[in-house]
Every structure is written in structure tokens, then in C-alpha cells.
Backbone as a printed PyTorch tensor [residue, N CA C, xyz], in Angstrom:
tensor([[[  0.8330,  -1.2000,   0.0000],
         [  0.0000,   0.0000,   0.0000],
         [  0.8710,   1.2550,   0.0000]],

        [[  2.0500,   1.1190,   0.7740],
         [  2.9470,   1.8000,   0.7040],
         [  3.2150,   2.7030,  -0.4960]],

        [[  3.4420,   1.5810,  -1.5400],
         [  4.1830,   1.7750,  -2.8860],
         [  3.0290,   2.7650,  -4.1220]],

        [[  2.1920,   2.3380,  -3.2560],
         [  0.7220,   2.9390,  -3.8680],
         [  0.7710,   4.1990,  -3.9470]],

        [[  0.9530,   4.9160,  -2.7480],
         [  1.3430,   6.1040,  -2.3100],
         [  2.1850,   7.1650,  -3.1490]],

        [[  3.0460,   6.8650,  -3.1250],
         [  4.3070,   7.1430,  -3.1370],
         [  4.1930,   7.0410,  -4.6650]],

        [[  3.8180,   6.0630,  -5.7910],
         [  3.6510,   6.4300,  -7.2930],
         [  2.1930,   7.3970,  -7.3220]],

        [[  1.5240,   7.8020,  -6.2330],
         [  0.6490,   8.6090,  -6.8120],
         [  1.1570,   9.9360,  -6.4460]],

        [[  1.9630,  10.3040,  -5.5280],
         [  2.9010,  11.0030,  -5.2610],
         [  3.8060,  11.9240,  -5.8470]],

        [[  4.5480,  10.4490,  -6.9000],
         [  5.3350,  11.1070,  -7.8680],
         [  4.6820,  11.2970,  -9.1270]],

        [[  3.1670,  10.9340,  -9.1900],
         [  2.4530,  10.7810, -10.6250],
         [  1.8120,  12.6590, -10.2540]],

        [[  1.8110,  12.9040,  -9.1090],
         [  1.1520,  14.4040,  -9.0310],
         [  2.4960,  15.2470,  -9.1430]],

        [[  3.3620,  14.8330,  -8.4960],
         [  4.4790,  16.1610,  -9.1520],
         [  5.7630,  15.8730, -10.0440]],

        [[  5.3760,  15.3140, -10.8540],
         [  5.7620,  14.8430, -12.3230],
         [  4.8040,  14.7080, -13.2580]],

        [[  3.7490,  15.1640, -13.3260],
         [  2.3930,  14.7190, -14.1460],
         [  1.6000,  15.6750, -13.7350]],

        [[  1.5670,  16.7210, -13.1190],
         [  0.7660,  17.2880, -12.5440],
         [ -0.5810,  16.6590, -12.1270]],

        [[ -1.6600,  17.7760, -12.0810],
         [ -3.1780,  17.3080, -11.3650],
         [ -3.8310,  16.2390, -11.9840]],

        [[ -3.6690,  16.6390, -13.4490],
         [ -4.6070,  15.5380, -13.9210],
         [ -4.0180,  14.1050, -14.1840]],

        [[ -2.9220,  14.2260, -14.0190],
         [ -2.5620,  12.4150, -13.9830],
         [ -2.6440,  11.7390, -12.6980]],

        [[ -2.5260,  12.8240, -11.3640],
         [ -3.0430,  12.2910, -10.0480],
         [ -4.5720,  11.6850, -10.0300]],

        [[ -5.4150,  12.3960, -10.3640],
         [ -6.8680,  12.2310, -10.7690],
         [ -7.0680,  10.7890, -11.8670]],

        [[ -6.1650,  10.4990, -12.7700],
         [ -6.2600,   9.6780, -13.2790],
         [ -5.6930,   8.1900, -12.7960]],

        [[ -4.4470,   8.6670, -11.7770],
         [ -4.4470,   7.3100, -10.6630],
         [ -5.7560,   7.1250,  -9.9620]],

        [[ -6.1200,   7.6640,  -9.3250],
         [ -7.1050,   7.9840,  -8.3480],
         [ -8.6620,   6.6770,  -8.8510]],

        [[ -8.6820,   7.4370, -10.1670],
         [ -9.8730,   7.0320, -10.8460],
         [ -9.4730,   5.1100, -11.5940]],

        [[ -8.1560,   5.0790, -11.9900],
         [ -7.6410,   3.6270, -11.9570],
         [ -7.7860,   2.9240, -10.6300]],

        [[ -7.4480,   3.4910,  -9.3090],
         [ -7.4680,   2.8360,  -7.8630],
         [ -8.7070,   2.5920,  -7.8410]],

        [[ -9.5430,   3.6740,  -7.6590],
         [-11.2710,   3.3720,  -7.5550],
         [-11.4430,   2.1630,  -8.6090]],

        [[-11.4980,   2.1820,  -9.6320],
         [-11.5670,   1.1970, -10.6230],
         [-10.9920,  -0.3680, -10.0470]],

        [[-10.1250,  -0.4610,  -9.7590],
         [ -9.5710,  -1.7850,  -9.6320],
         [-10.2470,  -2.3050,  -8.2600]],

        [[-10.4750,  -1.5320,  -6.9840],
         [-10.5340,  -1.5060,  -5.6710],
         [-12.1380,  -2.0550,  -5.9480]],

        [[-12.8580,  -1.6010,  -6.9830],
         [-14.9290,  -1.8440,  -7.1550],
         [-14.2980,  -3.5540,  -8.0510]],

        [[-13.7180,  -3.8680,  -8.9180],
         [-13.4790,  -4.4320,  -9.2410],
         [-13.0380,  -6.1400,  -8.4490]],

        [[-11.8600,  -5.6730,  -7.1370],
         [-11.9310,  -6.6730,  -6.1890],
         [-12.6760,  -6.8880,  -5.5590]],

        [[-13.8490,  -5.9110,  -5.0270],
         [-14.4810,  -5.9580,  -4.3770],
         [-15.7330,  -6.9740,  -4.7630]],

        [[-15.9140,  -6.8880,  -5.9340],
         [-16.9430,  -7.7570,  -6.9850],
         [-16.8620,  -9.4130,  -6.4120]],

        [[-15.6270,  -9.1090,  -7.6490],
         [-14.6710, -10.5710,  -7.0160],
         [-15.0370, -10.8350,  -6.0650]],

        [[-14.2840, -10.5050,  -4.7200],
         [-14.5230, -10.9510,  -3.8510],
         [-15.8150, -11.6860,  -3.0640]],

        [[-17.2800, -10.5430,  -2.8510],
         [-18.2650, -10.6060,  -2.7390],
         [-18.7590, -11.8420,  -3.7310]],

        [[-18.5830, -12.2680,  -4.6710],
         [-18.8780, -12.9080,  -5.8740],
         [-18.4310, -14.0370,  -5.0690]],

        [[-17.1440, -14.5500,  -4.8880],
         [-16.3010, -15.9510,  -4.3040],
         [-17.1520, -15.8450,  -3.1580]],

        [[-17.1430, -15.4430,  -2.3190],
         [-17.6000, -15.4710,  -0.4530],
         [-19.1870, -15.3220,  -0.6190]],

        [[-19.4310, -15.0390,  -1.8380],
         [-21.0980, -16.0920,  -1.8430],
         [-21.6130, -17.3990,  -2.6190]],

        [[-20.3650, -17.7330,  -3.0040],
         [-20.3900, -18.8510,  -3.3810],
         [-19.6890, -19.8070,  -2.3490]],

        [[-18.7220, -19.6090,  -1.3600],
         [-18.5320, -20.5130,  -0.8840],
         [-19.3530, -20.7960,   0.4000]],

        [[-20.1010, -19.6490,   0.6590],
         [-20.9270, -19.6320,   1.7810],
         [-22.0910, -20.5050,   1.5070]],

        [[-22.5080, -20.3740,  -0.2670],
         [-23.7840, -21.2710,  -0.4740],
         [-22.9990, -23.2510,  -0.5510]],

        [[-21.6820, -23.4260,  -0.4320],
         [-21.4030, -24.7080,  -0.7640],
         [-21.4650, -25.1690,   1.0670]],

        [[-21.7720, -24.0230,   2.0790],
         [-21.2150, -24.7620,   3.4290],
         [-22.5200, -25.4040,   4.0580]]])
């Protein structure tokens, strides 16, 4: 999570605002994405118990 940081960090002052905003909006993206996943597996294994 660390590392997370720290490239959004250097993506805002090397890239200015709008490439920070565009990490931001990739994180949100991936983060709804595991979350799917996840929710998706842990109701399926809940319906096999």
C-alpha cells in the first residue's frame, strides 16, 4: 500500500493534477473491481457450506 502512495505522489508532481486524478480514478476502478470478485467468491462458498 505503501508503494501505492508514493507512485501517486510522484504521478502528481511529475504529471501534474490531472494524472493524479487519473491514478485515483484507476485505484477506484480496480478496488470496485476486487471488491466484486470478492463478494462474488464469499457467496459462493458460503452457499457450498
Amino acid at each position: 500500500m505503501g508503494l501505492v502512495v508514493v507512485l501517486l505522489v510522484l504521478a502528481l508532481l511529475l504529471g501534474g493534477f490531472g494524472l493524479f486524478i487519473e491514478g485515483l480514478k484507476w485505484l477506484l476502478i480496480i478496488a470496485l473491481v476486487l471488491l466484486v470478485v470478492g463478494a462474488v467468491t464469499g457467496s459462493r462458498f458460503r452457499s457450498r457450506l
